[in-house]
C-alpha positions, -999 to 999 in steps of 0.1 A, spaced: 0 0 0 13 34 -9 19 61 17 -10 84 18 -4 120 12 -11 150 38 -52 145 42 -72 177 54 -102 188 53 -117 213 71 -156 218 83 -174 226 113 -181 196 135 -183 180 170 -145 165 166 -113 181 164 -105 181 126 -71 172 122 -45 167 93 -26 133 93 -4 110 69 4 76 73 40 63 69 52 30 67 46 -2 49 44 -36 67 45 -17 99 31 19 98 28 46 118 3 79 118 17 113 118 -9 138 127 -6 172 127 -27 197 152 -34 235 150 -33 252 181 -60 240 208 -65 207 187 -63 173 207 -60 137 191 -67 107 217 -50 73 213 -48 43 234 -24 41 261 13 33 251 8 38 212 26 73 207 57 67 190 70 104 196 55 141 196 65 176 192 71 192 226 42 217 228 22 187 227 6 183 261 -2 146 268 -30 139 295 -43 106 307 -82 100 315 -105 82 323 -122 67 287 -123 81 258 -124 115 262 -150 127 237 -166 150 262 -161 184 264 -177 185 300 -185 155 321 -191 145 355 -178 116 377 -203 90 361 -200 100 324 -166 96 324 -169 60 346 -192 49 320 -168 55 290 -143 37 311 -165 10 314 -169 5 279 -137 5 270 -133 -23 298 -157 -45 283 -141 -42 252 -109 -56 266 -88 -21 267 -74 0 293 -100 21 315 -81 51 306 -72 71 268 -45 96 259 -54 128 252 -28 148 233 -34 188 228 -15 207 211 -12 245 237 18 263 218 19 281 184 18 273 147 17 237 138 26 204 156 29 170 152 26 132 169 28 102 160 14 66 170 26 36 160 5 0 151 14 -28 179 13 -57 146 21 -58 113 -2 -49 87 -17 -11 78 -35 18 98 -67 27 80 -83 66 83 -119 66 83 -137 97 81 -169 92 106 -191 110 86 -188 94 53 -196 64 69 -226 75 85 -214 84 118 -207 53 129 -179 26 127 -184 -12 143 -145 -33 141 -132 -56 159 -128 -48 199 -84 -43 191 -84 -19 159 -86 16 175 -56 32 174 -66 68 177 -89 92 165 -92 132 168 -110 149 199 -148 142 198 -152 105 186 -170 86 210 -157 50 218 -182 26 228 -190 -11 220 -210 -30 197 -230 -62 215 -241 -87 184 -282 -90 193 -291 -122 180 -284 -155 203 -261 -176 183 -242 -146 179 -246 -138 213 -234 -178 223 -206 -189 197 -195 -155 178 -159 -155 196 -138 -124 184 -171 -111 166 -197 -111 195 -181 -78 217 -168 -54 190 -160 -15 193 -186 11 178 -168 44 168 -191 71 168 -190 111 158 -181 128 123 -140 130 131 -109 108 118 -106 75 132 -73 57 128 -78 15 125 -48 -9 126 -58 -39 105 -33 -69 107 -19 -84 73 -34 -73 38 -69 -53 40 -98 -52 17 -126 -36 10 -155 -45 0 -190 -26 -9 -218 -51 -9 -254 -46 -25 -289 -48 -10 -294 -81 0 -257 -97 -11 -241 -122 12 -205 -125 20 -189 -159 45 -159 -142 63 -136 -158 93 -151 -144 125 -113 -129 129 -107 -119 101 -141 -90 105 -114 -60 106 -144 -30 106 -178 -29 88 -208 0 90 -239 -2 107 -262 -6 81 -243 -40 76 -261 -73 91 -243 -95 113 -251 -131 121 -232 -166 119 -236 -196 101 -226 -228 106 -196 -241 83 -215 -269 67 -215 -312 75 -197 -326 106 -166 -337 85 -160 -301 78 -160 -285 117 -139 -316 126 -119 -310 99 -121 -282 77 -95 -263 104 -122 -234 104 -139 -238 133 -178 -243 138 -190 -213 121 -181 -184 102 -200 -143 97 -224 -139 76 -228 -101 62 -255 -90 46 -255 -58 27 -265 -30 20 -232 -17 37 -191 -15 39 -165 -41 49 -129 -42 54 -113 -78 57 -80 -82 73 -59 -109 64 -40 -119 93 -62 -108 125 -43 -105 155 -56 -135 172 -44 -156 144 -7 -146 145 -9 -148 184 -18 -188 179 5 -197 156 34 -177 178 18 -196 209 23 -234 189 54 -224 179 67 -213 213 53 -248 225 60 -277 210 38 -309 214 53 -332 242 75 -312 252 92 -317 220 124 -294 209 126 -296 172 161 -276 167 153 -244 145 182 -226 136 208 -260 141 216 -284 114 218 -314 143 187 -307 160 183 -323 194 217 -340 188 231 -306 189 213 -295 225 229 -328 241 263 -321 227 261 -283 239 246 -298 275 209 -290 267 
């Protein structure tokens, strides 16, 4: 994917409306820039660095209010708990003169994605670890799937994040990302992992993979989204979850087994060095 130029554009709104450019190929990083008195929010520990009259300030949740008291902000905490992040968001503001920048970095390889919030209709549903950051104003609450299978066997799709407002949201999506437009009424089978973001209007439900040989099988699992248009999708390739596993069988081989990477003698080469 090619770098994306400087984006702006400017209109009145509830967000902050910030200029940005992502960097980066297999491992990216977002640049925005802030006029005076603008604030981006991000999730704790993703700033790679930031121009010194950047203020950083932690708080509790998102930060899309303006003005809140004690139990607004414990209820965007608690949204962000359910969706498996931290109770608290960065908020960085730029107070000195002319322009400045910061920068936050994608924990996995793949590519950031900037959504603007209102040419989606105001509204983003991903998956519960793809918010990266987004400009002052978006709200960051989550996304219950309403039907009971769903609800029962949905895994990774069943708790997602909902990104509300009309501001820049910033998505890290792991591996290759597509998109994908889908009619009234069409049908598309995705990996319940591989769900990297979708819009509203989208319908969400699971199906089951097909005969017994194939959940035994198949390598799957039992059953797999079903979207139903009209609405947006974005695909990701290698969801988080995925590369996790395959780190975590590699880390731990079965019986206890060494197999050698990296040595031409294998296991005779641990006894020989005393392993």
């Amino acid at each position: 994917m090619q770098n994306s130029p400087w984006s702006h554009s400017r209109q009145s709104g509830v967000s902050d409306d910030v200029d940005f450019e992502i960097k980066g190929q297999e491992l990216q990083f977002c640049e925005i820039e802030l006029d005076p008195g603008e604030s981006a929010v991000a999730e704790a520990g993703a700033m790679v660095w930031k121009d010194a009259s950047v203020e950083m300030t932690t708080v509790f949740g998102d930060g899309s209010a303006k003005e809140g008291g004690f139990m607004d902000k414990m209820l965007g905490a608690g949204k962000r708990l359910v969706t498996g992040e931290s109770l608290f968001t960065t908020v960085f503001t730029h107070n000195g003169h002319g322009k400045a920048r910061v920068a936050f970095g994608a924990p996995v390889p793949g590519i950031i994605l900037p959504i603007k919030l209102d040419s989606v209709g105001g509204t983003l549903i991903c998956q519960k670890d793809s918010f990266l950051a987004a400009a002052k104003g978006v709200e960051i609450g989550i996304a219950f799937q309403k039907r009971v299978l769903t609800g029962l066997f949905g895994g990774e799709g069943f708790i997602m994040q909902k990104l509300s407002g009309d501001g820049w949201v910033f998505v890290q999506m792991g591996g290759m990302v597509i998109e994908r437009e889908l009619k009234a009424g069409e049908e598309l089978h995705v990996d319940t992992g591989c769900i990297a973001a979708m819009t509203s209007d989208v319908d969400f439900d699971l199906q089951t993979v097909g005969s017994v040989k194939s959940m035994l099988f198949a390598g799957e699992g039992v059953f797999f989204a079903r979207l139903r248009g009209p609405g947006k999708v974005w695909i990701q390739s290698l969801p988080f979850s995925r590369l996790a596993g395959r780190m975590l069988a590699a880390a731990k081989p079965k019986s206890g087994e060494n197999r050698g990477e990296g040595s031409a003698l294998g296991t005779l080469g641990d006894i020989i060095s005393g392993n």
